[in-house]
C-alpha positions in Angstrom: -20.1 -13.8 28.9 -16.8 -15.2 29.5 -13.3 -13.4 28.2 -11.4 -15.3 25.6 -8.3 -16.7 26.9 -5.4 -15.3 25.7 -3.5 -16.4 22.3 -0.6 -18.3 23.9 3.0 -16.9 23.3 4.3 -17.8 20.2 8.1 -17.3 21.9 8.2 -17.9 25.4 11.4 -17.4 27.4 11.4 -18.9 30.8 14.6 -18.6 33.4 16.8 -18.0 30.8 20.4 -18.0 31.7 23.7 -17.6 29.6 26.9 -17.1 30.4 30.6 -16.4 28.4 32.6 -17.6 31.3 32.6 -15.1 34.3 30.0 -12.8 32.2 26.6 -13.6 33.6 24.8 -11.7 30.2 21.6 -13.0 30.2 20.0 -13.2 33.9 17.4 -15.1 34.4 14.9 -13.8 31.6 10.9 -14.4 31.5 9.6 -13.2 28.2 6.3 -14.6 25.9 6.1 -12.8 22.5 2.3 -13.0 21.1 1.5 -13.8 18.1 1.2 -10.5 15.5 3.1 -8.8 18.5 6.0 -6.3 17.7 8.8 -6.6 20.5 11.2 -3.8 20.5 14.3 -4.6 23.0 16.1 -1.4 23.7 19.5 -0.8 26.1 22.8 0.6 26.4 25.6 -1.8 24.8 26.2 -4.8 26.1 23.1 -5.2 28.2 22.6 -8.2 26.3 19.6 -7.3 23.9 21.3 -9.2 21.2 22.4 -12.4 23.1 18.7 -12.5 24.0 17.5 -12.0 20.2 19.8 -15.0 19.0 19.1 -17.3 21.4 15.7 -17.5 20.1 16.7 -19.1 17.1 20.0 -20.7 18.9 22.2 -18.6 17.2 23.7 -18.9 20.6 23.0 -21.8 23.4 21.4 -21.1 26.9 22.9 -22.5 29.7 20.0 -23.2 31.5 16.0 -22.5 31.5 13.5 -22.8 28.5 13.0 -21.3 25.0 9.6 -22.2 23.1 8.3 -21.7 20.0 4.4 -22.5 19.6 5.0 -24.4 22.5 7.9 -26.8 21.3 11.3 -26.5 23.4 13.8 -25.0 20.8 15.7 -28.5 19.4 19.8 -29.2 19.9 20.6 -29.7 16.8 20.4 -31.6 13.2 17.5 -31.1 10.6 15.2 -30.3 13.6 17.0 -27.1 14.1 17.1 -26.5 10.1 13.7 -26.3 10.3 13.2 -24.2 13.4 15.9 -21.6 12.1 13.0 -21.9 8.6 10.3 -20.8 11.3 12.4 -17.7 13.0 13.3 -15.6 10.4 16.7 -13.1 11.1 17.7 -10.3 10.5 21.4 -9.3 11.4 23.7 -5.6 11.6 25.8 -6.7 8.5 23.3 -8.2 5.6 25.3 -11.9 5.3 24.6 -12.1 1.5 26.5 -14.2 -0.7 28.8 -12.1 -2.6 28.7 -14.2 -5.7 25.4 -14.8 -6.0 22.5 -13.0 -7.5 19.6 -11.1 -5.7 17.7 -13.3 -6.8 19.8 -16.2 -6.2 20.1 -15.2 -3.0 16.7 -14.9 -1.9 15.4 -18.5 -3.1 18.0 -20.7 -2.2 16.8 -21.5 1.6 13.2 -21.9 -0.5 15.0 -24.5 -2.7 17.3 -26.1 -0.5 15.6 -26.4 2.8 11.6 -26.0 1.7 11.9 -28.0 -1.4 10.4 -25.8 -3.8 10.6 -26.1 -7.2 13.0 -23.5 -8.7 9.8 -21.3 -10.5 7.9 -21.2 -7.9 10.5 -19.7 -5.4 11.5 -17.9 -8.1 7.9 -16.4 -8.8 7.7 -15.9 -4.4 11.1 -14.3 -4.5 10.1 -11.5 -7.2 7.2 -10.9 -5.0 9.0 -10.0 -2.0 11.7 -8.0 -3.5 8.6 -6.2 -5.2 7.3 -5.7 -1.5 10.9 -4.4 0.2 11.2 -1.9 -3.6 14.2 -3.5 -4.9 12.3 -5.8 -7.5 14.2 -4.1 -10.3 17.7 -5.3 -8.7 17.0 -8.9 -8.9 20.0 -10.2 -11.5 23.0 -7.7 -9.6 25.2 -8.7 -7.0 25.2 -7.9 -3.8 28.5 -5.3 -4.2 26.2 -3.2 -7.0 23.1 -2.3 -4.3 23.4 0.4 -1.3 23.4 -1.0 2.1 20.1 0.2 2.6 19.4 -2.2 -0.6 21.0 -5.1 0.8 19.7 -4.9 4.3 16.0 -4.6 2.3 17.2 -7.9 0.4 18.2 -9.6 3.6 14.7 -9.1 5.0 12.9 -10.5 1.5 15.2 -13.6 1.7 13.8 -13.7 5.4 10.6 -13.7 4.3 11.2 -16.1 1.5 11.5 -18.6 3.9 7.2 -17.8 5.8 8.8 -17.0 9.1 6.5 -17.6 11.7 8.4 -14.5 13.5 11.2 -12.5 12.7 14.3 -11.4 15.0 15.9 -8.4 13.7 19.6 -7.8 15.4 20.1 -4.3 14.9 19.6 -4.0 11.4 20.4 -0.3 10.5 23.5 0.2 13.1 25.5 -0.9 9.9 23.6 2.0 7.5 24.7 5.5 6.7 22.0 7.8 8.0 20.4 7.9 4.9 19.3 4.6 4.0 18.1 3.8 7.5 14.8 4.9 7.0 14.0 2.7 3.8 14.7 -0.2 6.2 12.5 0.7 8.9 9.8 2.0 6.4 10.1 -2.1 5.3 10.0 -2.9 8.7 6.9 -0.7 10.1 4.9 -2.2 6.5 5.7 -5.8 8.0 4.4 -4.6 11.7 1.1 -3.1 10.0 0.9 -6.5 8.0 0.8 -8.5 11.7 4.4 -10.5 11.7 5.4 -11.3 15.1 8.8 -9.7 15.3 11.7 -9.1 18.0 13.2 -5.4 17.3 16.8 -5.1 18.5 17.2 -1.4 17.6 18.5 1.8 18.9 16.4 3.8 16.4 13.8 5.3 19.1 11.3 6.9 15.8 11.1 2.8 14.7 10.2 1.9 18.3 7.4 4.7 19.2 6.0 4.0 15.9 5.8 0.2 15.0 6.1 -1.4 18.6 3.2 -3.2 20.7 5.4 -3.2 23.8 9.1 -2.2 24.8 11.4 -3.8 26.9 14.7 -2.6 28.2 17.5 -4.5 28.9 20.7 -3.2 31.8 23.4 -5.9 32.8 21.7 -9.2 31.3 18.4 -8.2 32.6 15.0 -7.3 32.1 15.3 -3.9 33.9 11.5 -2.3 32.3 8.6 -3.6 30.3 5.9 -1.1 29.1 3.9 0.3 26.1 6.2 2.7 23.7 4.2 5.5 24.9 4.5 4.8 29.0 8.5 3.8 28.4 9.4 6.7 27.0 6.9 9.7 28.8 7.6 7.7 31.7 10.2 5.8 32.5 10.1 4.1 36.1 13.8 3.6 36.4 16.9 5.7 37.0 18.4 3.0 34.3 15.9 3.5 31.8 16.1 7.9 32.2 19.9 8.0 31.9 19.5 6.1 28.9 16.9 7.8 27.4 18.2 11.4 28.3 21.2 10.3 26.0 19.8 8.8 23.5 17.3 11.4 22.7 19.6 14.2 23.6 22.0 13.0 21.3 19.6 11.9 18.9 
């Protein structure tokens, strides 16, 4: 009996390079993301885990190499990118609401304006998801009335609003008193369970033990380790990767 061949990469990073002039922050970076695959990117600051994570939805331009999703070169620009931002669902540190707009509001507008659906039927998906993420009871206040753990958890249903073929999340609880961190991640480790593709750029080590398929992590623009949650962090290969870790969890 033959072996299946392998689901192809639902992101696939090949020779990625980027540069902000002399800063060389992204070096050369090979990458596939399976479908239903949880991607946790860990690293000291400015190793570029979140240059990598918005390139994938072109957030930020590559200077040279290849960025796929299902197999389809990311596009330039225009209502071909509209539609591939629709696809990659994000995540960011601060939650980018609209201040004068309703929860609600907030979290069917890319449904109305971009997917053209009709204004019940997001409305009807939008209660859903706010149900799902347990702020369904906040729908008709503005942003400045919820916690930040509240608007982060609105931020991922208006993600999810959209049927994201996979989610980037840039750090989303560096922004969060230490409280309301965990109601994100418990959001976030329901999604992993539930089989979205995601990229994790996160320094919260519990998140990445618990919810991620594979770790990778990131020194000077490159791709320094690459292993299960449990090898990385029993048994890291690198002196990179152990200085970081003996900080992080020492101080943790």
């Amino acid at each position: 009996m033959t072996n299946p061949a392998p689901a192809p990469a639902l992101v696939e990073l090949k020779a990625v390079n980027k540069h902000y002039s002399s800063l060389h922050v992204l070096q050369d970076i090979n990458l596939s993301v399976a479908k239903g695959e949880v991607l946790v990117v860990l690293g000291p600051s400015g190793s570029g885990k979140s240059t990598l994570c918005r390139t994938i939805n072109r957030l930020e331009t590559i200077d040279n190499g290849s960025i796929t999703i299902e197999g389809k070169e990311l596009p330039k620009e225009g209502r071909a990118l509209a539609n591939l931002r629709a696809d990659v669902g994000m995540v960011f540190q601060s939650f980018n609401l609209f201040a004068h707009k309703t929860i609600l509001e907030n979290v069917t507008l890319g449904p109305i304006k971009v997917k053209g659906m009709s204004k019940p039927d997001a409305e009807k998906l939008a209660f859903s998801l706010l149900e799902r993420v347990g702020v369904g009871h906040q729908s008709a206040k503005l942003p400045a009335q919820l916690s930040g753990g509240q608007q982060q958890r609105v931020a991922i249903a208006r993600a999810l609003a959209m049927k994201p073929k996979v989610m980037l999340f840039d750090e989303p609880t560096s922004a969060l008193d230490p409280e309301m961190i965990n109601e994100v991640l418990d959001v976030m480790v329901e999604l992993a369970k539930d089989g979205m593709t995601m990229v994790v750029v996160t320094h919260e080590m519990g998140f990445a033990r618990k919810a991620a398929d594979r770790v990778i992590f990131m020194a000077d623009g490159q791709i320094v380790e690459e292993a299960s949650p449990e090898e990385f962090f029993t048994n890291p290969q690198t002196d990179r990767a152990k200085d970081f870790l003996s900080k992080i969890l020492t101080n943790g």
